[in-house]
VOPAGU-2260 file (C-alpha; in pm, 1 decimal, decimal comma):
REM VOPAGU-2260
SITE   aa  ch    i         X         Y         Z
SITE  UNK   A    0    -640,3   -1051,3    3019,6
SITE  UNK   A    1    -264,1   -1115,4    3066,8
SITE  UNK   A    2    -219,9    -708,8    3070,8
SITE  UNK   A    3    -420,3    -637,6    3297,9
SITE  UNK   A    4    -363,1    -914,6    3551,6
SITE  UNK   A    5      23,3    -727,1    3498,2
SITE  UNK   A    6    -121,5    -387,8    3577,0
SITE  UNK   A    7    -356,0    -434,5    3890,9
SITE  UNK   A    8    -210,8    -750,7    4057,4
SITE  UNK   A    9    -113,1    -612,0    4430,1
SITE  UNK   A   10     321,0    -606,6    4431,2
SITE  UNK   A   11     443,9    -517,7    4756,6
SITE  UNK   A   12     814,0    -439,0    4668,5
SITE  UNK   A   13     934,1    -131,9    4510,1
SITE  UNK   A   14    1178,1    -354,1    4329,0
SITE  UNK   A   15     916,2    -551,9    4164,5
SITE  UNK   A   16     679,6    -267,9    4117,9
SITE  UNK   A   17     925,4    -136,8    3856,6
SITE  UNK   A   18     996,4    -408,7    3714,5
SITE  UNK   A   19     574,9    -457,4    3628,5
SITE  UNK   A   20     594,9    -104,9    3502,1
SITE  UNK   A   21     857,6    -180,5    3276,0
SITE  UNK   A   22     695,1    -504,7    3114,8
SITE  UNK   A   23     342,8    -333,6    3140,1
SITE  UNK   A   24     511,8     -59,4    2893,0
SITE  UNK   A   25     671,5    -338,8    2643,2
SITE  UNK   A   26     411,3    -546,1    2617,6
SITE  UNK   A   27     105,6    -238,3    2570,3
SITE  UNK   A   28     397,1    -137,4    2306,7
SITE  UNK   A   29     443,2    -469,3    2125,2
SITE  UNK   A   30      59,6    -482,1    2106,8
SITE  UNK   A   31      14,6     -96,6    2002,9
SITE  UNK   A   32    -120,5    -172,4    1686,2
SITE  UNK   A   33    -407,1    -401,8    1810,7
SITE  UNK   A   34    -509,4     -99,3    2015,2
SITE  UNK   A   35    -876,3     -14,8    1885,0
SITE  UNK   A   36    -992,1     330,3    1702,9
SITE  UNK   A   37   -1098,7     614,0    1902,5
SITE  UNK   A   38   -1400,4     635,5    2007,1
SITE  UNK   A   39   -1696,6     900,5    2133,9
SITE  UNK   A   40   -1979,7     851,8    2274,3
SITE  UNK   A   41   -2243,6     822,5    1997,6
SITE  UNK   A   42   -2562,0    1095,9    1968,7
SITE  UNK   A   43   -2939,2     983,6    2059,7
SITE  UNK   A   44   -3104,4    1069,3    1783,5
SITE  UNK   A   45   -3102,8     796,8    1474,8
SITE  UNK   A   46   -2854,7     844,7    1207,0
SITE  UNK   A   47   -2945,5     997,2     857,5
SITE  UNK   A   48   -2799,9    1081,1     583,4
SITE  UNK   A   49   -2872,2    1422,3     430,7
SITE  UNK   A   50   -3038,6    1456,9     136,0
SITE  UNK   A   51   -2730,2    1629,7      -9,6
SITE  UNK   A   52   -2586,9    1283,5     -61,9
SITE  UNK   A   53   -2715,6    1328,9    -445,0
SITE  UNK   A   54   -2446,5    1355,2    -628,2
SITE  UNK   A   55   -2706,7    1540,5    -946,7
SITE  UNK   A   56   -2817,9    1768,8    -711,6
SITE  UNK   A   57   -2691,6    2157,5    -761,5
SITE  UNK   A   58   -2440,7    2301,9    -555,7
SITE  UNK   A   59   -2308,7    2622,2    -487,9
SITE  UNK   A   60   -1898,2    2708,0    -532,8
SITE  UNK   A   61   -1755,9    3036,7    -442,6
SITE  UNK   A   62   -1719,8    3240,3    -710,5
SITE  UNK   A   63   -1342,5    3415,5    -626,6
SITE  UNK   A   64   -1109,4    3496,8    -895,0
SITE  UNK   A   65    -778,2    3305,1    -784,9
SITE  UNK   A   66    -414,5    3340,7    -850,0
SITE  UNK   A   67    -290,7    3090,9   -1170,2
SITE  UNK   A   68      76,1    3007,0   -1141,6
SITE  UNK   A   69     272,3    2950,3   -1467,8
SITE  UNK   A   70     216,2    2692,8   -1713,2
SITE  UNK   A   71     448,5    2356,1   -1691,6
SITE  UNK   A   72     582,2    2468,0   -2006,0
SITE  UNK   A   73     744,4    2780,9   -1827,4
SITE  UNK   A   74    1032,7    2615,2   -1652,0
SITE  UNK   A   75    1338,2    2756,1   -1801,5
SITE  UNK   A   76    1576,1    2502,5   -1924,1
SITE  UNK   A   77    1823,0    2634,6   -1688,3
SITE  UNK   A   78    1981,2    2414,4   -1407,1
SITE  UNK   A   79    1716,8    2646,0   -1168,8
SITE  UNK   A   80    1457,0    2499,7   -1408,5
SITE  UNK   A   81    1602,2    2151,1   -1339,0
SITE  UNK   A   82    1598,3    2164,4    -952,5
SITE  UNK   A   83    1164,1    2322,9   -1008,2
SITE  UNK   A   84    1105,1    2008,8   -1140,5
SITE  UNK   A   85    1259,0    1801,6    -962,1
SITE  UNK   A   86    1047,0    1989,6    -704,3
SITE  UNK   A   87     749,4    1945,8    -882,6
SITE  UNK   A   88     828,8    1503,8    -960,1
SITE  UNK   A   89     876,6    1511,8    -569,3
SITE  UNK   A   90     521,1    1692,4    -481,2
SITE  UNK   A   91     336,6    1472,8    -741,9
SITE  UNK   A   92     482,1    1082,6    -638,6
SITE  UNK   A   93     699,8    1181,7    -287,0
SITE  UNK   A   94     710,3     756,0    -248,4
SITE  UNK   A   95     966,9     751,3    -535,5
SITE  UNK   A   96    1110,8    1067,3    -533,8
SITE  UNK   A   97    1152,7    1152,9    -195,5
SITE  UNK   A   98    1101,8     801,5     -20,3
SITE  UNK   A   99    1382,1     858,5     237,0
SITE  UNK   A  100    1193,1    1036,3     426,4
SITE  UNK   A  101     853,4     933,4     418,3
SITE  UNK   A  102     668,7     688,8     670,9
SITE  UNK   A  103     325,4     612,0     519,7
SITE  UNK   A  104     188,1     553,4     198,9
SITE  UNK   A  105     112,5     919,4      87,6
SITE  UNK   A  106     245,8    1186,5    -181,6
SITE  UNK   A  107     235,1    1578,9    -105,6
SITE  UNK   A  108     -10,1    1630,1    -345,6
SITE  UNK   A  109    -261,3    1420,8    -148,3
SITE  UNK   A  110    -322,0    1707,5      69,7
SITE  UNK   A  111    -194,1    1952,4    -219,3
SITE  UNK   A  112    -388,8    1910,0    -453,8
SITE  UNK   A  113    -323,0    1931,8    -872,6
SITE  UNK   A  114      59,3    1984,7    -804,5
SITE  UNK   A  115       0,9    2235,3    -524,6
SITE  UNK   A  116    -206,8    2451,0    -742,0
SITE  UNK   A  117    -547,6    2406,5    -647,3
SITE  UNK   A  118    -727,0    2661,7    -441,0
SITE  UNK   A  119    -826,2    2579,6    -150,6
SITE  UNK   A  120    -676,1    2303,0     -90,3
SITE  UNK   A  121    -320,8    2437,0      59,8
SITE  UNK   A  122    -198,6    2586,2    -267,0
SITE  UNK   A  123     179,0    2594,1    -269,6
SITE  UNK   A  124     200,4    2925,5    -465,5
SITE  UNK   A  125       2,5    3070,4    -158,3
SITE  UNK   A  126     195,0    2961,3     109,3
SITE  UNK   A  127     505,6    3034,4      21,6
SITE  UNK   A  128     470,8    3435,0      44,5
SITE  UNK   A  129     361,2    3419,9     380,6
SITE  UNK   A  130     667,6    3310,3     546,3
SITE  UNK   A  131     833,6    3334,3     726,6
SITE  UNK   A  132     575,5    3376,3     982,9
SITE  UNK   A  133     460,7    3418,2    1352,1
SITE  UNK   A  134     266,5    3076,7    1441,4
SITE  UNK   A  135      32,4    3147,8    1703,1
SITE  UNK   A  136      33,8    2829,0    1869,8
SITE  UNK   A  137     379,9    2855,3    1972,6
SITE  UNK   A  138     430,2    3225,9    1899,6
SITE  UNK   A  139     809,2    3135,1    1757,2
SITE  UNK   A  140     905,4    3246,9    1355,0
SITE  UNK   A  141     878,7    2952,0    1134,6
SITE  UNK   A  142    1029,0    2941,5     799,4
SITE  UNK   A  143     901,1    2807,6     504,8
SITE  UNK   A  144    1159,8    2542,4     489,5
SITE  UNK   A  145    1077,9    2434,2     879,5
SITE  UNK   A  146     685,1    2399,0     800,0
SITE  UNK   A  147     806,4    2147,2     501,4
SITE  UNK   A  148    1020,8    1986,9     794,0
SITE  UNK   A  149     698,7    1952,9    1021,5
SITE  UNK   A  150     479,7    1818,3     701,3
SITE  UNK   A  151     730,3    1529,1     677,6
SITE  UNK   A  152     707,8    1484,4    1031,2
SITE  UNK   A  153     282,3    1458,0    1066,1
SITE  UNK   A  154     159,6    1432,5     711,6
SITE  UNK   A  155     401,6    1188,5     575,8
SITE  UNK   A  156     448,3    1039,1     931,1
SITE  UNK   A  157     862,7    1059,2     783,0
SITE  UNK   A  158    1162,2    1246,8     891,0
SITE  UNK   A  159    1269,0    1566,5     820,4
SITE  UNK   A  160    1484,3    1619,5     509,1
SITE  UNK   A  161    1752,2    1855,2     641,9
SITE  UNK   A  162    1787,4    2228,7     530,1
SITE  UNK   A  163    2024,8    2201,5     250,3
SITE  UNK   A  164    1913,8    1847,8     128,4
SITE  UNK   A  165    1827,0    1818,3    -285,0
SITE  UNK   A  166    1472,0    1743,2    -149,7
SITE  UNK   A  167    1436,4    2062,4       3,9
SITE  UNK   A  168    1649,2    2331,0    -221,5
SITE  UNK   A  169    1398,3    2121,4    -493,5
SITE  UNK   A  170    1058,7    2209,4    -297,2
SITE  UNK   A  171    1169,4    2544,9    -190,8
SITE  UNK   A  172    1255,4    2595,8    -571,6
SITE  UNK   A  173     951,0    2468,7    -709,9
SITE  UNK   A  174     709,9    2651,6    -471,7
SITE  UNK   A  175     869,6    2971,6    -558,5
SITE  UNK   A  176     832,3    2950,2    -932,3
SITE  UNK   A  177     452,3    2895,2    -857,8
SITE  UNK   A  178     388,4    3158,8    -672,8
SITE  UNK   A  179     582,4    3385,2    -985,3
SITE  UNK   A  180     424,2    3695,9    -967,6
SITE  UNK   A  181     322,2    3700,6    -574,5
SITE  UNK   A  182     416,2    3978,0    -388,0
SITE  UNK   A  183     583,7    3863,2     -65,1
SITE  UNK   A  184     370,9    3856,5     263,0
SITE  UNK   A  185      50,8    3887,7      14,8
SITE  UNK   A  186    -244,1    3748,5     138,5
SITE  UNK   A  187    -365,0    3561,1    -130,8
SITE  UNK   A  188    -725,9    3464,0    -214,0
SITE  UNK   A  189    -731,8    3057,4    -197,4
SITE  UNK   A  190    -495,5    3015,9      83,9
SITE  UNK   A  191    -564,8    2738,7     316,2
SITE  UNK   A  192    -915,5    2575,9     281,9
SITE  UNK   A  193   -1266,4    2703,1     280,7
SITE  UNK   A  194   -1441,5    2851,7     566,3
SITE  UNK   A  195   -1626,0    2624,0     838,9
SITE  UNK   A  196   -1888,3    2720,1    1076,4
SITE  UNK   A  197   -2057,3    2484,4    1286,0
SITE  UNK   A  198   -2452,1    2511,6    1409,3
SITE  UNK   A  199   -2451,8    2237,2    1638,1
SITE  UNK   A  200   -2181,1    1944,9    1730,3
SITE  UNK   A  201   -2009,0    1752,6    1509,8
SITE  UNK   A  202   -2167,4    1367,6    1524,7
SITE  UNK   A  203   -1918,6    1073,6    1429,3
SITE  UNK   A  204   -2216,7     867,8    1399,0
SITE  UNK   A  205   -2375,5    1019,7    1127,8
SITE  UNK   A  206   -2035,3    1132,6     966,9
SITE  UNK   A  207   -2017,0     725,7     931,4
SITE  UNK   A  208   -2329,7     735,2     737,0
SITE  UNK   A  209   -2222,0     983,0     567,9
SITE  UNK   A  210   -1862,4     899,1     446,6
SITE  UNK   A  211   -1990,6     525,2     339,7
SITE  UNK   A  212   -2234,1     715,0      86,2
SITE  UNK   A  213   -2018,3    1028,2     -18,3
SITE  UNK   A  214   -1675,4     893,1      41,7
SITE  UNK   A  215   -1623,2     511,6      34,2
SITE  UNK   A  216   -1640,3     423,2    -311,6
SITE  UNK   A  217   -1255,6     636,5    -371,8
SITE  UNK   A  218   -1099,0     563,1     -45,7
SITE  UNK   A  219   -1251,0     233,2     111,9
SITE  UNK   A  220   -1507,4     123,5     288,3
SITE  UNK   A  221   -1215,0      72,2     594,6
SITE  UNK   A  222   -1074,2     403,2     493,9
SITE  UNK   A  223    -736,7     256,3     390,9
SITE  UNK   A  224    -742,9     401,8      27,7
SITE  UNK   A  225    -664,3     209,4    -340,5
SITE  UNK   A  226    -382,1     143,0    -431,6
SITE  UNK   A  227    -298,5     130,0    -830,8
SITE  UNK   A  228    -363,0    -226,1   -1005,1
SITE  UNK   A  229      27,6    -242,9    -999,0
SITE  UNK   A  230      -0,7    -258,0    -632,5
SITE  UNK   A  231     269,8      44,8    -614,9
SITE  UNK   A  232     134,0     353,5    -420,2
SITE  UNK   A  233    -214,5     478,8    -413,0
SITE  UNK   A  234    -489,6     619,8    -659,8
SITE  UNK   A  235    -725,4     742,5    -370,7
SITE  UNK   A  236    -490,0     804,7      -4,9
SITE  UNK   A  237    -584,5     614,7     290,5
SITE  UNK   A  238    -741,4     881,8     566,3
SITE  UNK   A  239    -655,6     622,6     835,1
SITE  UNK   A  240    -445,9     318,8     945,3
SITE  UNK   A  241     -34,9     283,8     972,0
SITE  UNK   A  242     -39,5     429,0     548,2
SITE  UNK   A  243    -207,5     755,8     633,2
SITE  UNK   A  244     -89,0    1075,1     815,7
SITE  UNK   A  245     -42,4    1049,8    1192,1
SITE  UNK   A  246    -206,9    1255,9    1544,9
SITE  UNK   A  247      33,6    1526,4    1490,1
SITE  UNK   A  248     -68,7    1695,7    1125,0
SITE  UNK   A  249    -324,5    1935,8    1062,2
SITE  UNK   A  250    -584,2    1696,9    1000,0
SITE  UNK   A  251    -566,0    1611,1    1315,0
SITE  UNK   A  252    -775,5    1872,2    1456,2
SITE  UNK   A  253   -1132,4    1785,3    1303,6
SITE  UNK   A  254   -1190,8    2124,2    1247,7
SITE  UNK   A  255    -895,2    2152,4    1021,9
SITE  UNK   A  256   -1027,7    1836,8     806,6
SITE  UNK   A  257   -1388,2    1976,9     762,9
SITE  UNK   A  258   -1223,5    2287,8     564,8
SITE  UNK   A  259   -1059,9    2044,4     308,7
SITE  UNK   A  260   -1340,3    1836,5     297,3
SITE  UNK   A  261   -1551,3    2135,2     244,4
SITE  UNK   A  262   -1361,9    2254,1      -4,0
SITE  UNK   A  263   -1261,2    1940,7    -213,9
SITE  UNK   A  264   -1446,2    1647,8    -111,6
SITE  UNK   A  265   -1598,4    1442,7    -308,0
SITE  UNK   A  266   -1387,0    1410,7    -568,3
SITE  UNK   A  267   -1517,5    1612,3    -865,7
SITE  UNK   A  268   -1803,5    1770,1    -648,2
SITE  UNK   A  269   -1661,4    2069,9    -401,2
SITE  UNK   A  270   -1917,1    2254,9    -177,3
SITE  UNK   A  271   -2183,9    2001,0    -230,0
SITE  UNK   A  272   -2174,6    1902,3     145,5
SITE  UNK   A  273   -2275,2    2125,2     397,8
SITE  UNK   A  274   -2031,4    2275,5     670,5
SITE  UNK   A  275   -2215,7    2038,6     915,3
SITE  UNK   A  276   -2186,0    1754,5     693,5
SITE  UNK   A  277   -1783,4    1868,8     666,3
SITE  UNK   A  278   -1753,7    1839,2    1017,2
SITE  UNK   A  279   -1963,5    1490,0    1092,9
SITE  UNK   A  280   -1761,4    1351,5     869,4
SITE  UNK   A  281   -1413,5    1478,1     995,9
SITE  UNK   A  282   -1547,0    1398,6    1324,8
SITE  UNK   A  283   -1597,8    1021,3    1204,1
SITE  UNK   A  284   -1266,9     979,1    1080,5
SITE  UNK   A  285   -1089,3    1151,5    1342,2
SITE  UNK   A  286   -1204,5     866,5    1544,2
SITE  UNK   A  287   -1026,0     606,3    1344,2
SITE  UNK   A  288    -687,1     467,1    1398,2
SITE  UNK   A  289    -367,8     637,7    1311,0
SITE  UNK   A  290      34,7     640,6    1374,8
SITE  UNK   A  291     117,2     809,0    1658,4
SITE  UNK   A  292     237,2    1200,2    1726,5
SITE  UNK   A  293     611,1    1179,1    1687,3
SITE  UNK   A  294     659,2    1491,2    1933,9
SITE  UNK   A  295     465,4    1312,3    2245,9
SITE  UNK   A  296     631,2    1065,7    2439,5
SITE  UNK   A  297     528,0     665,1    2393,5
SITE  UNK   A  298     352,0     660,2    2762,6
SITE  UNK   A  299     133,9     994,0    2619,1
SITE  UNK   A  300      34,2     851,7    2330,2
SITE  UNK   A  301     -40,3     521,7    2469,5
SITE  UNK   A  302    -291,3     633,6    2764,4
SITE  UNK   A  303    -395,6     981,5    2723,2
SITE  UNK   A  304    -670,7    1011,0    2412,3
SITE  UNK   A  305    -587,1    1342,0    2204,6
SITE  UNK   A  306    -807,3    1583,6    2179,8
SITE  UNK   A  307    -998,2    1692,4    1846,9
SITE  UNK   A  308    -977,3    2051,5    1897,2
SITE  UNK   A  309   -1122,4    2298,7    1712,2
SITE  UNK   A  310    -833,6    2462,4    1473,4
């Protein structure tokens, strides 16, 4: 009540009408992190949950014959070898081997799954021959080393490690040795996620149904994850709250998220929710609360909603 008797009560001097602004701004700032979830309007219809929520039932995986990158085993005993895995320790726990620059409770290989090796799920070995490259968002060159820059940035809601940091000659090193084999600028089968096509509007409401039957029992019924019984880091990564990745990654666009969950989700049981049931879900926890984008100013963030495009 106090904030918004400071934001409507009538001030007749300029003087003092900047000075409200001003404590308006600190005190919605102090208070950020009471701000509630996002939220849409909710559909008509009743909420269900598809019958695809059996977890016997059988399901159909793309059958595509994907790249394998070399065996642990591999890495030459060379000082190259040493900096791959170093690489490698860094994409499996970043918290201890790369904590400097991380901001939230999450390791690479959350969103990379199996040591950036998995298909479909952002493979490392994939990526890498592709840059540098054009984004079309922002139609500037981008190299490989400047998208792990912007991952550190969104996903791990960090800093940046600079270009010729340990962490990054040791990720640049290790992602090259996986893609061994790759021709450069090859367009490799099991790139980026699977492929999503919606036949009718994603619906948060029954992505909550959903996600409390398909998705709860590994990450939390309030979608902030598990932690090991140590208490240090986390089995299962929280997809929302100050320990996940913020507004400005990838998964921010719910579009994005439906194509990993597709893919990968649950755990164990890929392709056994439909592209609709992808995107309800996404939808769902796009609406949930998360850090801030880093590249918008404090006043955007705080009172314009962002949107949950379609990329």
């Amino acid at each position: 009540m106090s904030r918004l008797i400071l934001l409507t009560y009538p001030i007749r001097s300029m003087k003092n009408k900047v000075w409200a602004w001003l404590l308006s701004l600190i005190s919605l700032s102090a208070l950020a992190d009471e701000i509630p979830a996002l939220s849409i309007r909710p559909t008509l219809e009743p909420p269900v949950i598809s019958a695809n929520t059996d977890l016997k039932q059988v399901y159909r995986v793309p059958v595509d014959k994907f790249f394998v990158p070399p065996p642990v085993a591999e890495i030459p005993a060379t000082p190259l070898g040493e900096q791959i895995k170093q690489g490698r320790l860094i994409v499996i726990d970043t918290q201890t081997h790369a904590r400097q620059y991380v901001g939230n409770g999450l390791n690479c290989s959350d969103c990379h799954l199996s040591e950036g090796r998995e298909p479909k799920a952002s493979p490392l070995w994939a990526a890498y021959v592709k840059y540098p490259m054009v984004k079309e968002r922002t139609n500037q060159v981008v190299t490989y080393q400047e998208q792990i820059q912007a991952c550190f940035l969104t996903a791990m809601d960090g800093i940046a490690p600079t270009l010729e940091s340990p962490t990054m000659r040791a990720l640049t090193a290790y992602s090259k040795w996986l893609s061994t084999g790759i021709p450069m600028n090859a367009n490799m089968p099991g790139r980026g996620f699977a492929f999503i096509k919606k036949s009718k509007d994603p619906r948060s409401v029954h992505g909550q149904n959903l996600y409390k039957a398909r998705c709860a029992f590994c990450h939390g019924e309030s979608g902030k994850g598990q932690k090991h019984t140590d208490g240090k880091g986390y089995m299962f990564p929280p997809l929302w709250g100050n320990d996940s990745y913020n507004r400005a990654t990838g998964f921010g666009k719910t579009k994005t998220l439906a194509k990993f969950i597709r893919a990968n989700m649950p755990l164990g049981a890929p392709y056994s929710l439909s592209m609709d049931e992808s995107l309800d879900i996404a939808a769902f926890i796009w609406t949930q609360y998360r850090p801030y984008d880093p590249k918008k100013s404090m006043f955007v963030n705080l009172f314009i909603p962002p949107s949950a495009g379609q990329n």
